[in-house]
N, C-alpha and C positions, 0 to 999 in steps of 0.2 A: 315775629318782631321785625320789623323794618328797618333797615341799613339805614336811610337816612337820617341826617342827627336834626334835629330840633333847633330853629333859627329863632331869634328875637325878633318882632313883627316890629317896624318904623309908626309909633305913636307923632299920628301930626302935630309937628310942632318940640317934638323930643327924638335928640338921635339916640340910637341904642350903641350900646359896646359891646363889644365882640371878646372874644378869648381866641386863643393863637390859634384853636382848633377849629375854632367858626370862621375865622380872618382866612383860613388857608383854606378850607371848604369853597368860599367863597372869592379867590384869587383861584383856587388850580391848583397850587402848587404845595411841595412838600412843607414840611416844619424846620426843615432844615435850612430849605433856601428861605425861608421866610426869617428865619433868625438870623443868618447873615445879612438881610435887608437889613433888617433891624440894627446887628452891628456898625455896619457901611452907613447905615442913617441916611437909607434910600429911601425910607416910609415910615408915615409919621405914626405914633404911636402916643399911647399913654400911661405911664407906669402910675400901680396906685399902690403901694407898700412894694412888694415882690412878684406884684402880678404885670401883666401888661395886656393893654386893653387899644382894642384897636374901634375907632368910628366908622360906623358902616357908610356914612357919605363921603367923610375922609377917603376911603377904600375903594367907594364908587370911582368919585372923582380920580384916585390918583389910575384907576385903570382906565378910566375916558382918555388922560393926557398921554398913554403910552407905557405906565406904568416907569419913567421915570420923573424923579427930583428934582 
């Protein structure tokens, strides 16, 4: 079985959402500092009940600008 995790492929014309483990797959970085961004409301995000869902162009984007706010 292969280590890599399963990404949601960008349907033209529809953004996909992410979950914290895909969103931090695809930033670098741990679950941890990614949940303090999220506290600090360094990155945008989308809560839908208890989950939270991150937009892969949102995500693109904010690491184009430097990855800050």
């Amino acid at each position: 079985m292969s280590d890599r995790m399963w990404m949601p492929r960008q349907v033209k014309g529809i953004d996909c959402l992410l979950n914290v483990t895909q969103a931090c797959q695809i930033l670098g970085i741990c679950e941890r500092l990614l949940r303090k961004l999220i506290a600090e409301d360094r990155i945008e995000y989308l809560r839908i009940g208890r989950s939270i869902r991150f937009s892969r162009t949102k995500l693109e984007q904010w690491i184009e600008e430097g990855g800050t706010k």
